[in-house]
C-alpha positions in Angstrom: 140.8 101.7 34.7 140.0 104.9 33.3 140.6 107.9 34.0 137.8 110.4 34.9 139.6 113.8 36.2 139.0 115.1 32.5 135.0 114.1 32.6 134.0 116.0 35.8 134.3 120.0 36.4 135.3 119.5 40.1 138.3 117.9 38.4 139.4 115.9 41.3 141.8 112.5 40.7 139.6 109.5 40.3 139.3 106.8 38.0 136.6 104.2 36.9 136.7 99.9 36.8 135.0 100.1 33.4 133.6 102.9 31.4 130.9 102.8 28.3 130.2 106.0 25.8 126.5 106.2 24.5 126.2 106.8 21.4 123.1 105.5 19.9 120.1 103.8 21.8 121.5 100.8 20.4 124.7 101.0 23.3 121.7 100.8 25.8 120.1 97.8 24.5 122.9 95.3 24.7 124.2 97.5 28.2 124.5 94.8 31.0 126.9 96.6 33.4 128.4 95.3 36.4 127.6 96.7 39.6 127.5 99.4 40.4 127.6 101.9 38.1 126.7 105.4 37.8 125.3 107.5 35.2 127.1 110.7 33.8 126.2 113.8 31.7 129.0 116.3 31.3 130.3 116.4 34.8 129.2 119.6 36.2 127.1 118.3 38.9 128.8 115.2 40.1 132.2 115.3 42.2 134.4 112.1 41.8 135.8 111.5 45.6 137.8 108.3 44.9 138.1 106.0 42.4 134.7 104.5 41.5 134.9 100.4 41.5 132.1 99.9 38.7 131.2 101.0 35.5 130.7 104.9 34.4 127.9 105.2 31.6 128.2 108.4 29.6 126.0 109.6 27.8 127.3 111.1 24.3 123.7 111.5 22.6 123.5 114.0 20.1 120.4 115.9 17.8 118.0 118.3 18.4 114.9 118.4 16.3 112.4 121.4 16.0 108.3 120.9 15.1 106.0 123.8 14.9 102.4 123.1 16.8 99.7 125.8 16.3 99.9 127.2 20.0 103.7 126.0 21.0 107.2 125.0 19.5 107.9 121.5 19.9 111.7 121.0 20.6 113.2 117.2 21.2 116.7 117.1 21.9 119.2 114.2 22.7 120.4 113.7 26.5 123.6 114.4 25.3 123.3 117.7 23.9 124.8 120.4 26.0 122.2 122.6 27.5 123.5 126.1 26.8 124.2 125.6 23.7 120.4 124.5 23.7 119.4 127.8 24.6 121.6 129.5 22.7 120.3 128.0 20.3 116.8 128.2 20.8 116.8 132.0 21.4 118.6 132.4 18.0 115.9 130.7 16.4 113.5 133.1 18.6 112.0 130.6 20.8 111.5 131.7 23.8 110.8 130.9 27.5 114.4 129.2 28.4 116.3 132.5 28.0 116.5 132.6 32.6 118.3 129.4 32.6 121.2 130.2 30.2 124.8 129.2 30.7 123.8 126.5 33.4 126.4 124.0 33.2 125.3 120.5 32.4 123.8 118.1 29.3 120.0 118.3 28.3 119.5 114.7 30.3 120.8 116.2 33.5 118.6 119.3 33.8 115.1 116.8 33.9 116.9 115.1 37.0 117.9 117.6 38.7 114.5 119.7 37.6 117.2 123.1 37.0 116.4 126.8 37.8 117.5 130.1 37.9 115.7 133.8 38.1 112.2 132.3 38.2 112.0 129.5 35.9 112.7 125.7 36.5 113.1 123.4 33.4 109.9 121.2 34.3 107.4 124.3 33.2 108.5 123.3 29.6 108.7 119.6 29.9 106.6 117.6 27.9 107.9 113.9 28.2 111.1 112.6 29.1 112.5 109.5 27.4 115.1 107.1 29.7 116.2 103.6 29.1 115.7 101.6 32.2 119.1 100.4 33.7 117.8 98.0 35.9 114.8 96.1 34.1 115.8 96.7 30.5 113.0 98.7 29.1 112.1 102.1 27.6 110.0 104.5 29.4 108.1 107.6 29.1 107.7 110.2 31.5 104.9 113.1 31.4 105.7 116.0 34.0 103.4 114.6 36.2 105.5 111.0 36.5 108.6 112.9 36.9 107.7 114.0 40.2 109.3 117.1 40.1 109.9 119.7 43.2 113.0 121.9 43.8 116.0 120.7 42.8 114.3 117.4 42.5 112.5 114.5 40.2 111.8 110.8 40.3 115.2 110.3 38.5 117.0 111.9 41.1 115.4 109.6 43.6 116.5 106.5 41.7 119.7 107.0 40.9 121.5 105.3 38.6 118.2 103.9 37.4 116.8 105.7 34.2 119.3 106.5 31.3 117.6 109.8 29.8 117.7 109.3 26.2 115.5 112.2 25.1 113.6 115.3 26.6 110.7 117.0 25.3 110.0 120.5 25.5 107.0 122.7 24.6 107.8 126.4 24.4 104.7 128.4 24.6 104.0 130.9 21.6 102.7 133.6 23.3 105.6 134.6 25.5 106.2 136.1 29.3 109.2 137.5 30.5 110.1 136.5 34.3 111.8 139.4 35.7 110.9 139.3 39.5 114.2 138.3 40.9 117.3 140.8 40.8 118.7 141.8 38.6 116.3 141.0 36.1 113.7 143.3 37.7 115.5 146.4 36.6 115.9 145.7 33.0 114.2 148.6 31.0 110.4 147.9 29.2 109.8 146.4 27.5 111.5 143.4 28.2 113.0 141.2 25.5 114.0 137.4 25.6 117.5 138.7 24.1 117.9 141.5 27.2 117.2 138.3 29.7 119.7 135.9 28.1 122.3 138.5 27.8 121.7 139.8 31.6 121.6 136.1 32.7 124.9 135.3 31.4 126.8 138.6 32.4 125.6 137.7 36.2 126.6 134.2 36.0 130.1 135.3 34.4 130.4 137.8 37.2 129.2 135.7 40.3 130.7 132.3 39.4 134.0 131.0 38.2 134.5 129.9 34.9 135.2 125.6 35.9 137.7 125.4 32.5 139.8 127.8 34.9 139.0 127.1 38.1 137.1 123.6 38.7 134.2 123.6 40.5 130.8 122.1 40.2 128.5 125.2 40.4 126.2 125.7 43.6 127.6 123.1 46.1 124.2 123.7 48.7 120.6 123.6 47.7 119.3 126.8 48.8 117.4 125.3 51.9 113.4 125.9 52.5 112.2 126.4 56.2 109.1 127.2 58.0 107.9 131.1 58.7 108.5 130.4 62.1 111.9 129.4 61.7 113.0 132.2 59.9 111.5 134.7 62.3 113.3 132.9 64.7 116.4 133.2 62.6 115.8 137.3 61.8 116.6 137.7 65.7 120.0 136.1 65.1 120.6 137.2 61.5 119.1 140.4 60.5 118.6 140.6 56.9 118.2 137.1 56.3 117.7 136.7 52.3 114.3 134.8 51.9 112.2 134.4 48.9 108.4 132.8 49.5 107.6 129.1 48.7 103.9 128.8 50.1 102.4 130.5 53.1 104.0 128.2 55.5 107.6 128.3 54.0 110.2 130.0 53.0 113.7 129.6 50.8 117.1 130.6 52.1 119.9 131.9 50.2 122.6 129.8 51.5 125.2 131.6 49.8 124.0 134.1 52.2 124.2 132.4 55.3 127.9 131.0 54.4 128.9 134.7 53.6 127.4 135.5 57.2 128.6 133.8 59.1 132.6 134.6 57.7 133.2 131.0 55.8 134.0 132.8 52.5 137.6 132.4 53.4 137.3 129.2 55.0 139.4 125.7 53.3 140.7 122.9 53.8 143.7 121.8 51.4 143.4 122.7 48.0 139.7 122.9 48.3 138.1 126.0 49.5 135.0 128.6 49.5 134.9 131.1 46.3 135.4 134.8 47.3 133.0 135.8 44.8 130.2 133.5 45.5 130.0 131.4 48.8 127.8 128.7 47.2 130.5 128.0 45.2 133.6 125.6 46.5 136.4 125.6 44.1 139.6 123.6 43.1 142.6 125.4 44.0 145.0 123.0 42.0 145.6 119.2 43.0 142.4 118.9 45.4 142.0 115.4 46.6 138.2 113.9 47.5 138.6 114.1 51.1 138.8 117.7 51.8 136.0 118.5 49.9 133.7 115.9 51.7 135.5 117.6 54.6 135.4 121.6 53.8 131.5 120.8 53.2 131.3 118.6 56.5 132.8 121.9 58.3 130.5 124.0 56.2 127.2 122.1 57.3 128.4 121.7 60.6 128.9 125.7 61.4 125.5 126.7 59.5 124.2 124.2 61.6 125.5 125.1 65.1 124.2 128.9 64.6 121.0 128.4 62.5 119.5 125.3 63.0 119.0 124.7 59.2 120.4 121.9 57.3 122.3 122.2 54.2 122.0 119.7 51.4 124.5 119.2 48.7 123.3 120.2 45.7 126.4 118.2 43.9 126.6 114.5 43.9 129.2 112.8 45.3 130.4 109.7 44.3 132.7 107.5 46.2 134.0 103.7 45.8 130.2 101.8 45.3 128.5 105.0 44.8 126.6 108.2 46.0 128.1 109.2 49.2 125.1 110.9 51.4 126.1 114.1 53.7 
């Protein structure tokens, strides 16, 4: 068995049957795991319930290479790599356009499944191809955007889990760059607006809003931020005035759920050692020695009270593995 409290940010007691480091594509080729198994990045999105009774792939790629096309910056880079030290390094080298979605926790493989996206920007407006070793039917495959099947939060990896081992991901930075400033507190940097300003607002926020998961272990934004219909959220104004809502098309809307948690009074809700961060509501935390069960519990409770008062549904934006696998809420 092997241990795996050290190889998620959540940082809860779990261990694995069997457990294989990638290292070169040549680890995939001869790869016949057992199942189950589950495929892992850094951690920072996955949650480790109870010990896992199959084999952990992890996913240790490494190299990022640079090519210069006449209208863009082609950038591959390993699934390994981590991604803010991606775009840290990118916006050193004064390549722009992934400055919004600094210090987001996770590897470069993780962001294409999860399609990640902060301030404006989601990580499939630069994707060019995606690379991934087939699991399942032993073969390599090549994604364009329009295979990935990519919405919020969402991609065709993410629908198959455990399926495609991303190998590689392809980016193509435009030359001529945009800043995306509409969402606060972006919107009140001074003109003009630089790629560096951006970054460096980006990171104070984050450092300010969420905790720091080498101090206290969490695993980011537990919730998707859930998207309704216009008439729902009319319908919730009535209840909830001030409802944060950002437009999605002219039938829909998205909710802050961090909002509605704060709300409705769950910041200081927890159960055992696991409970809701005071600085950010989307965020559940490990207060020291949390077991599995009362996180799957403090977000049962969570759901369940958003529920009862709204009507809306909240999805975990974390994955949660149990004994054979993802565990569904």
């Amino acid at each position: 068995m092997r241990d795996l409290s050290n190889l998620h940010t959540f940082r809860l007691p779990a261990q694995c049957r069997n457990f294989v480091e990638v290292t070169s594509a040549d680890n995939l080729m001869v790869l016949e795991p057992q199942e189950p198994w589950y495929l892992l990045g850094e951690g920072s999105n996955t949650a480790f319930i109870e010990d896992f009774q199959g084999t952990v792939i992890h996913n240790a790629l490494k190299g990022v290479q640079v090519d210069e096309l006449p209208e863009y910056t082609r950038v591959t880079v390993a699934g390994g790599e981590n991604w803010h030290e991606l775009v840290s390094q990118l916006r050193s080298m004064d390549i722009n356009g992934l400055e919004n979605l600094a210090l987001i926790p996770g590897s470069v493989g993780a962001a294409p499944v999860q399609n990640i996206g902060a301030y404006g920007v989601e990580v499939s407006q630069f994707i060019e191809l995606v690379t991934a070793w087939d699991v399942e039917k032993r073969h390599w495959a090549y994604f364009t955007p329009s295979d990935c099947e990519f919405g919020y939060r969402d991609s065709i990896f993410k629908q198959t889990p455990g399926r495609w081992f991303i190998t590689e991901v392809s980016f193509l930075m435009p030359k001529k760059w945009h800043p995306v400033t509409h969402y606060a507190p972006l919107n009140e940097l001074p003109e003009p607006v630089t790629a560096q300003a951006i970054f460096d607002k980006v990171i104070e926020t984050r450092r300010q809003k969420l905790p720091d998961p080498t101090v206290t272990p969490n695993a980011g934004s537990f919730f998707k931020n859930p998207v309704v219909s216009i008439e729902h959220l009319k319908a919730l104004e009535s209840k909830l005035p001030g409802v944060v809502s950002y437009p999605v098309s002219d039938s829909s809307v998205k909710l802050a759920a961090g909002w509605l948690i704060d709300k409705l009074g769950l910041k200081s809700l927890s159960v055992g050692n696991v409970g809701v961060n005071p600085k950010q509501a989307l965020v559940l935390v490990n207060n020291g020695q949390a077991q599995g069960a009362e996180l799957l519990a403090l977000a049962q409770e969570i759901q369940d009270r958003v529920y009862d008062v709204t009507g809306v549904e909240l999805e975990p934006e974390v994955r949660l593995v149990g004994a054979q696998g993802l565990i569904e809420l």
